[in-house]
C-alpha positions as CSV (number, residue, x, y, z in Angstrom):
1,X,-3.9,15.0,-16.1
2,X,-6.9,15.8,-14.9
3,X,-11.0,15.3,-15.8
4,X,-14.0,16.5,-13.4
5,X,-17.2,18.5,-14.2
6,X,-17.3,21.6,-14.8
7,X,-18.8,24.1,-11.5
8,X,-21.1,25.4,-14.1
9,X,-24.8,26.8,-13.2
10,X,-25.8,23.2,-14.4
11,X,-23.6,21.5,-11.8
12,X,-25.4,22.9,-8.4
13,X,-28.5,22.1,-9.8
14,X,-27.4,18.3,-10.3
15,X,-26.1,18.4,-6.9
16,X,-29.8,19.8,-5.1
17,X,-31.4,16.9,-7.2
18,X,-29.2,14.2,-7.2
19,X,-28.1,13.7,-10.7
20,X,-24.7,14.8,-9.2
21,X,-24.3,11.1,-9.0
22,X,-24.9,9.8,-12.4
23,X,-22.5,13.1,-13.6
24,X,-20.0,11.5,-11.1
25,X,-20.3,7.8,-13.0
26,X,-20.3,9.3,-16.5
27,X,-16.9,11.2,-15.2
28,X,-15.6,8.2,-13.4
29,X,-16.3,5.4,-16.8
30,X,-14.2,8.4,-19.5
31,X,-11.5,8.7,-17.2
32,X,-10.9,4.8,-16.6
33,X,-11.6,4.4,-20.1
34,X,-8.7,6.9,-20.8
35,X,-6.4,5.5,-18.7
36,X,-7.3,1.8,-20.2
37,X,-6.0,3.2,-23.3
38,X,-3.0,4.8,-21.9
39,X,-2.1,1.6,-20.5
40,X,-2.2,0.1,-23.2
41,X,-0.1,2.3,-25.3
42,X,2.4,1.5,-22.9
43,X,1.9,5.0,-21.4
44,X,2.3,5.2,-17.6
45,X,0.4,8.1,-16.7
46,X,-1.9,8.8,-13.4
47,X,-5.0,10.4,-14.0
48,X,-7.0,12.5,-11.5
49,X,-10.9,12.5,-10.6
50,X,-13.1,15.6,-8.9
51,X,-15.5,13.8,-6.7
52,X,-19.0,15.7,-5.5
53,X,-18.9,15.4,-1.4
54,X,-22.4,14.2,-2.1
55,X,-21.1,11.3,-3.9
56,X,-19.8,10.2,-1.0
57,X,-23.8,9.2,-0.2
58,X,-24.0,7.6,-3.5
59,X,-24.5,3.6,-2.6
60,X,-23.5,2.8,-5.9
61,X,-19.7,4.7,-5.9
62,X,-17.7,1.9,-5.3
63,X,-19.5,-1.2,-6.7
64,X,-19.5,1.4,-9.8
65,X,-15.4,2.3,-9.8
66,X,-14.5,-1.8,-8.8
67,X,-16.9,-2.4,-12.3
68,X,-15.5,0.1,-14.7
69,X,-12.0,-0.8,-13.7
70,X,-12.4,-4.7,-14.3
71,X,-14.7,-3.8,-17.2
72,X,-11.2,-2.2,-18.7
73,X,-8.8,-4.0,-17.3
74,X,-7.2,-1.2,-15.6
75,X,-4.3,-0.7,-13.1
76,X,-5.6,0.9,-10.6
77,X,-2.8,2.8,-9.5
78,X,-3.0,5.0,-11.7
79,X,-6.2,6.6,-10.4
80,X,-6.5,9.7,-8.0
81,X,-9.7,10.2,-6.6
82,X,-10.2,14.5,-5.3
83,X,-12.1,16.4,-2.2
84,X,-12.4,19.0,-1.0
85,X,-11.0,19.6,2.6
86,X,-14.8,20.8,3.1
87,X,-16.8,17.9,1.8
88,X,-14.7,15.4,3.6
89,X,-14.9,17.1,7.0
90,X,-18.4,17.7,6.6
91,X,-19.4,13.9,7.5
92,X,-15.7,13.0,8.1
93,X,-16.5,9.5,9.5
94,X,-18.9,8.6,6.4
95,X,-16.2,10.0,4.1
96,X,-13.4,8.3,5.7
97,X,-15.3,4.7,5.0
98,X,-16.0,5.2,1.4
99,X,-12.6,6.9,0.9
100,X,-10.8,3.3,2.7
101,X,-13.1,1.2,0.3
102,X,-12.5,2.6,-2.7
103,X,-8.4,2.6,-1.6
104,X,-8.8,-0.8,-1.1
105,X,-9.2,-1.2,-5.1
106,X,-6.1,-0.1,-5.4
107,X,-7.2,3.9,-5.8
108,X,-5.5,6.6,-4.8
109,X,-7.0,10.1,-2.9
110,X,-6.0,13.4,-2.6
111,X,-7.7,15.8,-0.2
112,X,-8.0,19.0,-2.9
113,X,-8.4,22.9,-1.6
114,X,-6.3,22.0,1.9
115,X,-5.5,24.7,4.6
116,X,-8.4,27.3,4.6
117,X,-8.8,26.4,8.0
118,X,-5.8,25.9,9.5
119,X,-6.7,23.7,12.5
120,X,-7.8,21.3,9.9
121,X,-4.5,19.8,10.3
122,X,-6.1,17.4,12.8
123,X,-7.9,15.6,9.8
124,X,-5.3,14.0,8.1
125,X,-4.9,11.5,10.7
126,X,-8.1,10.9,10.2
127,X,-8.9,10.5,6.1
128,X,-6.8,7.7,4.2
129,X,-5.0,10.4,2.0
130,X,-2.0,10.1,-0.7
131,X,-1.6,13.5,-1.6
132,X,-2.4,16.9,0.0
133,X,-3.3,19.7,-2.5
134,X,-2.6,23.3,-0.6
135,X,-5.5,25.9,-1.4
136,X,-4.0,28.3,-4.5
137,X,-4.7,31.5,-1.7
138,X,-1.9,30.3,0.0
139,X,0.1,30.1,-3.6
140,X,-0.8,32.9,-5.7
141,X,1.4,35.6,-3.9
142,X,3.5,33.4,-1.9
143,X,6.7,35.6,-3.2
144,X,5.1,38.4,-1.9
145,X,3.7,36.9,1.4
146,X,6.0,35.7,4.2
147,X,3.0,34.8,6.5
148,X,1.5,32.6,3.2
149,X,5.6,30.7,3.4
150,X,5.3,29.7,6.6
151,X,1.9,28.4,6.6
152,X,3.3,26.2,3.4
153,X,6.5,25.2,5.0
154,X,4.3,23.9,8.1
155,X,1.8,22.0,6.0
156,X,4.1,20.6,3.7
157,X,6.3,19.4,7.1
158,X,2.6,18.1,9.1
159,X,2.0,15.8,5.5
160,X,5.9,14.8,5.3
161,X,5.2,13.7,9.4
162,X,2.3,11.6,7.7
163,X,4.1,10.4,4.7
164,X,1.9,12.6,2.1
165,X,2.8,13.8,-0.7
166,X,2.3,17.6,-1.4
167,X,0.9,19.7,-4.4
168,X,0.6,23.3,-4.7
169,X,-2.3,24.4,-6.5
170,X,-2.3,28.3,-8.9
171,X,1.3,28.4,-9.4
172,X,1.7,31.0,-11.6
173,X,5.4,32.3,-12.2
174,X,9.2,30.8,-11.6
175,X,9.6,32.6,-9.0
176,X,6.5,31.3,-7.0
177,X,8.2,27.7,-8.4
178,X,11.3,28.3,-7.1
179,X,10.0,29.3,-3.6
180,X,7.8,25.9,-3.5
181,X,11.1,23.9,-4.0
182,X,12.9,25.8,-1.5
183,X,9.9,24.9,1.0
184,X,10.0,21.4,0.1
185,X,6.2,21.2,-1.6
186,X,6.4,17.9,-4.2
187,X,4.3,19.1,-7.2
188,X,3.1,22.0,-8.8
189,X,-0.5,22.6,-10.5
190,X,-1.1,26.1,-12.6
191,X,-0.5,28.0,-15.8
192,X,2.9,28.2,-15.6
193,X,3.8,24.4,-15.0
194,X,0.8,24.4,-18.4
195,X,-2.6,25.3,-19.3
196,X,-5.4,22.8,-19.8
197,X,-5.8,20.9,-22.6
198,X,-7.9,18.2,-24.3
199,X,-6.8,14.8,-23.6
200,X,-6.1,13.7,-27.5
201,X,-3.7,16.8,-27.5
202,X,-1.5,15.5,-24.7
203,X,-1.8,11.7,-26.0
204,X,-1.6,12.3,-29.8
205,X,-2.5,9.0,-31.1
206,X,-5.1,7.7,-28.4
207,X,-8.4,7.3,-29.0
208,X,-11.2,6.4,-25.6
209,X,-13.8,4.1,-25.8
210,X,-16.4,3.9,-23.6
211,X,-19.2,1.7,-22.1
């Protein structure tokens, strides 16, 4: 599952003034609250968060995350933390730091939007990376596009050669399925695996309490 705000005309705004970081918090304390409640329901589940690149410059990210997850008692293995390939690589070496602290809780990461630029390869030796989400442009009319399967089949073989795990973003039809697990890609996002829904309609029965 997966929680992050919205890219509403609200959201740019918090970014140009800084309240990006206290949208990031209020995200961060529902999802581990969420997942507190999965857990205890006996519910294994891993539950993805949207991270602003700006966040990255937020002194209070990690001290906030190791907090929330004692606070809640949570494991924290079943957290993902997202980027995008062009936040990380915009300060890579900043990123990189934050990204190995907040790993070192016990978090997980997953480099979101990968493979608009295809010599970008290069950074996943560089970020501390579970998961490598390939860009939907690549996805949408990958049974149409033979040039769009072999750009799959050679990231999903780069992030096997670095022991990542890969997910295809817009996957819209069986037959655009069916290609991905020829090609070897691990997981599939889009409206034909399901369509978004609330949490409470995926967990009947759980309720979230936060701090």
């Amino acid at each position: 599952a997966r929680l992050a705000p919205m890219r509403a005309p609200w959201f740019s705004s918090a970014e140009r003034t800084g309240l990006i970081h206290q949208v990031d918090e209020r995200v961060i304390t529902r999802v581990i609250a969420s997942l507190a409640d999965l857990q205890r329901n006996g519910i294994r589940a891993k539950l993805s968060i949207n991270l602003s690149g700006l966040s990255f410059h937020n002194p209070n990210l990690v001290q906030h995350i190791e907090k929330t997850i004692a606070d809640h008692g949570v494991d924290p293995s079943g957290l993902i933390f997202e980027i995008t390939e062009t936040a990380a690589i915009a300060d890579i070496d900043a990123t990189s730091l934050v990204m190995n602290q907040i790993k070192s809780l016990g978090c997980q990461f997953a480099l979101d939007d990968f493979g608009v630029g295809f010599s970008s390869l290069y950074y996943l030796k560089k970020l501390p990376v579970d998961y490598v989400k390939i860009d939907g442009s690549f996805i949408r009319n990958l049974h149409n596009d033979p040039d769009s399967q072999v750009l799959v089949r050679a990231l999903v073989e780069v992030s096997r050669a670095y022991r990542l795990r890969t997910v295809a973003e817009f996957v819209e039809g069986s037959e655009i399925l069916t290609i991905l697990q020829v090609l070897g890609v691990d997981y599939a996002q889009g409206y034909h695996i399901d369509q978004p829904k609330p949490f409470e309609s995926i967990w009947p029965g759980t309720t979230v309490t936060t701090h």
